[in-house]
MIMARVEX-78380 format. One line per field, with one value per residue (C-alpha): residue number from 1; residue in three letters; x, y, z. Coordinates in pm, whole numbers. Each point is the difference from the previous one (the first is absolute). Layout:
k <- c(NUM	...)
r <- c(ALA	...)
px <- c(X	...)
py <- c(Y	...)
pz <- c(Z	...)
# end
This chain:
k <- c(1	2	3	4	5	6	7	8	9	10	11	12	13	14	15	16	17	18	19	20	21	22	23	24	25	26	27	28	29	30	31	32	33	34	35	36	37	38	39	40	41	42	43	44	45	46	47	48	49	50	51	52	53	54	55	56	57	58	59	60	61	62	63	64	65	66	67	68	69	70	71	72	73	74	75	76	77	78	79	80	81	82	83	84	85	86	87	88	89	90	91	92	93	94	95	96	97	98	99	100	101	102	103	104	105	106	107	108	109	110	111	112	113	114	115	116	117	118	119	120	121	122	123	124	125	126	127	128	129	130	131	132	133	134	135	136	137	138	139	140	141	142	143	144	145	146	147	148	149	150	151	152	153	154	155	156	157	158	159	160	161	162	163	164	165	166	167	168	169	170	171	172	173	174	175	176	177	178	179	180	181	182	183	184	185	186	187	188	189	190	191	192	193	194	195	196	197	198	199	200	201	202	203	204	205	206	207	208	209	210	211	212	213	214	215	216	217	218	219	220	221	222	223	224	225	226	227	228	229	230	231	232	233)
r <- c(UNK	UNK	UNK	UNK	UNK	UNK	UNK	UNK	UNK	UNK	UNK	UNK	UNK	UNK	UNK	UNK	UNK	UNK	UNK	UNK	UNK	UNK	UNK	UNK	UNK	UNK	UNK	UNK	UNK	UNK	UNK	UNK	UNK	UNK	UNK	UNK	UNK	UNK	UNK	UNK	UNK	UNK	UNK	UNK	UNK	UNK	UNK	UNK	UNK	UNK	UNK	UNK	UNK	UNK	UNK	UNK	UNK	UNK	UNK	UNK	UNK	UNK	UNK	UNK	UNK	UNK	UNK	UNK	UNK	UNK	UNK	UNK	UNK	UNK	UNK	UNK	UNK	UNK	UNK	UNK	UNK	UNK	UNK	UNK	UNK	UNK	UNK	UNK	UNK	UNK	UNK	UNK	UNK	UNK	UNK	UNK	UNK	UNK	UNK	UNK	UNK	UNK	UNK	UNK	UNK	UNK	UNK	UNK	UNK	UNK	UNK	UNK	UNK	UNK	UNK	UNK	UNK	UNK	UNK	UNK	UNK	UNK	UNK	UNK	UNK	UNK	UNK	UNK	UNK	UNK	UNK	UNK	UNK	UNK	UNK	UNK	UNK	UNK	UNK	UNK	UNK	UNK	UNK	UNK	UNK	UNK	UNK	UNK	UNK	UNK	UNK	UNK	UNK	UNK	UNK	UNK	UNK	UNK	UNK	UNK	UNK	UNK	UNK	UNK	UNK	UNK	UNK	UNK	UNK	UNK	UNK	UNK	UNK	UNK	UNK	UNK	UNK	UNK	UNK	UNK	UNK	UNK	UNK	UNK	UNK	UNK	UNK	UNK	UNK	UNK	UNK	UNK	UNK	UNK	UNK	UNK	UNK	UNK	UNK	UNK	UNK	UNK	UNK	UNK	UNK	UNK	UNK	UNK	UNK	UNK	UNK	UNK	UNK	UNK	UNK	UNK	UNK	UNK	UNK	UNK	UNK	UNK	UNK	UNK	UNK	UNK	UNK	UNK	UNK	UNK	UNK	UNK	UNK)
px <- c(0	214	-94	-1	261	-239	141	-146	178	332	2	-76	285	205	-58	49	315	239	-76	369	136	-126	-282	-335	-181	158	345	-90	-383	-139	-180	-250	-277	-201	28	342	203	297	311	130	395	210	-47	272	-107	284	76	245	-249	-147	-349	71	162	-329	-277	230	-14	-391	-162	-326	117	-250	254	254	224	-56	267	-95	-57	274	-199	172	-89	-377	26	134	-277	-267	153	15	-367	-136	327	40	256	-20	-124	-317	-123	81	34	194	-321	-230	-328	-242	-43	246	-297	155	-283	222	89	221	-25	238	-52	339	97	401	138	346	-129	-377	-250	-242	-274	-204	116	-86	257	54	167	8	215	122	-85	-246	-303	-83	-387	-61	189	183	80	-331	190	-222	-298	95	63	-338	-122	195	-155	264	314	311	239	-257	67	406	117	142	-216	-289	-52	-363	-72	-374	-165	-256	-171	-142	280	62	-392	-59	161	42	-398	-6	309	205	-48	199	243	50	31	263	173	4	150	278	64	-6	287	211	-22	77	282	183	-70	166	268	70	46	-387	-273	-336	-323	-292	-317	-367	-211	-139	-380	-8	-199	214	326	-170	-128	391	179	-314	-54	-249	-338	124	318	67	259	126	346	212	385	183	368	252	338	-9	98)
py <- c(0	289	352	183	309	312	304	189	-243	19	382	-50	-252	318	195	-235	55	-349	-87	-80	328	127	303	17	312	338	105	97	-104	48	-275	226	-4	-271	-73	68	-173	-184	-77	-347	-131	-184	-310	-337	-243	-224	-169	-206	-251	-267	-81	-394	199	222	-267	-205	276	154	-39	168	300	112	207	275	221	396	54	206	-108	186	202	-233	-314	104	60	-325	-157	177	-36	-336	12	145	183	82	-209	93	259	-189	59	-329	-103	-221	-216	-182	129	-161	201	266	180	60	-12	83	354	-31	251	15	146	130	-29	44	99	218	290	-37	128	-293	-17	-194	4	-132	-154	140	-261	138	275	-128	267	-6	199	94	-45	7	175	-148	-339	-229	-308	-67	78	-242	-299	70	-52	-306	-173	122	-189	192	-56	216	304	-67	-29	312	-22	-196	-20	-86	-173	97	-108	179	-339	226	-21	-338	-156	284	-259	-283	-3	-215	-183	297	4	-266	129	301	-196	-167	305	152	-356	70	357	-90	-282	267	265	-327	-100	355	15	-289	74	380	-184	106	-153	5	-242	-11	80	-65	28	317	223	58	302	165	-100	223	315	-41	63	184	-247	100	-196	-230	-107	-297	-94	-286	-54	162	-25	180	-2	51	-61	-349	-6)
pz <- c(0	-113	-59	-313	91	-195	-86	348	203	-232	106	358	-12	-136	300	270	180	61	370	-20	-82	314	-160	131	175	-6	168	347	28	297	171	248	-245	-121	-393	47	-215	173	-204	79	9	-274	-11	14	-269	147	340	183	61	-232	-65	123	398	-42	14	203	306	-95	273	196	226	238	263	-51	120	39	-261	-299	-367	-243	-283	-236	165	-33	-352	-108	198	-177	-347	121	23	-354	-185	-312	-161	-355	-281	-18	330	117	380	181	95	-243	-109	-250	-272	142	140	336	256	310	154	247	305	279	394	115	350	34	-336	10	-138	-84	189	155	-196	-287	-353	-316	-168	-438	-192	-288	144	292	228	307	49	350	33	362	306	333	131	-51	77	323	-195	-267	329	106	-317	-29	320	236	-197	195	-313	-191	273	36	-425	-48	-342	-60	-395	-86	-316	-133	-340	-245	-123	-289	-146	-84	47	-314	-216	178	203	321	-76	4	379	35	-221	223	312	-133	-86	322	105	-242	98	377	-47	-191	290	245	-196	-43	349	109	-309	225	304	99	138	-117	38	-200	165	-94	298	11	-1	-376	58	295	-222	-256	181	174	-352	-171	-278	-293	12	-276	206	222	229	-102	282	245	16	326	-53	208	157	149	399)
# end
């Protein structure tokens, strides 16, 4: 199932800064007002580490320490998540018909350098955009039936879907389709965790509506998992 690249999305591809190169939102942004667009750090598109040592040491981290998360670290993990990896607008997890269902939103807690807050994550430039103000982490644990490691990750990066997107051409099946992408994007932020010396555990008890309200999702959007990351103790 591959899409046809049209000419609109041939000029998009154009404009859109490499993730790599380090450009995103404008020198100096400020990140006190909400829409604000956040420009993220290089990234490494090589490690020390193999894949085999990565899924050997993967494992579910529910405790950390009170340690920080580097600006760097946390854009890995969310390029991890849904980046852009070519000129095609293709991601580093699988989606059928590259219709890409999933936003990715992450709650900041203990970021050098970021305000806490809620942003939404922008692929296609790599940036953040801050959508909602101050630390919401213990909000986000209440809506997640009390889970501790949900209130102590320095970041919590929720994965949500737009099912419209996919069940347009796919119909009921497609729901399935997007739960397994969110499965896909999920191991990716796991693995770069683990690959960063992180930890991170994937978390999907929560209040769907409370989750929502919490991160201001649009009527159309679901919360689909929770993933607090974090230094490991």
């Amino acid at each position: 199932m591959k899409r046809t690249k049209t000419a609109h999305s041939r000029a998009e591809a154009e404009r859109r800064p490499d993730p790599r190169s380090g450009r995103g939102g404008p020198e100096g942004a400020s990140v006190s007002a909400v829409g604000t667009p956040v420009r993220l750090s290089r990234l490494t598109m090589s490690s020390a580490r193999s894949l085999e040592s990565v899924l050997q040491v993967r494992r579910s981290v529910r405790e950390y320490s009170r340690k920080p998360l580097t600006q760097d670290e946390l854009a890995q993990l969310l390029w991890a998540a849904q980046g852009v990896t070519g000129p095609e607008g293709l991601r580093t997890a699988p989606s059928a018909g590259a219709l890409y269902p999933l936003e990715v939103d992450v709650v900041i807690g203990d970021v050098d350098g970021l305000p806490s807050a809620i942003y939404r994550y922008k692929p296609d430039r790599h940036e953040l955009v801050l959508t909602r103000e101050g630390d919401q982490r213990r909000e986000l644990r209440a809506a997640a039936l009390g889970q501790d490691c949900v209130e102590a990750g320095a970041a919590i990066i929720a994965l949500t879907g737009v099912y419209e997107r996919t069940t347009a051409k796919y119909g009921e099946r497609g729901i399935r389709y997007v739960h397994m992408e969110v499965g896909h994007a999920a191991q990716n932020v796991c693995l770069q965790a683990a690959a960063l010396g992180l930890g991170a555990v994937v978390v999907g008890a929560f209040e769907d509506g409370r989750v929502k309200r919490v991160l201001g999702l649009a009527r159309d959007e679901e919360p689909l998992s929770l993933l607090p990351v974090g230094r490991p103790l």
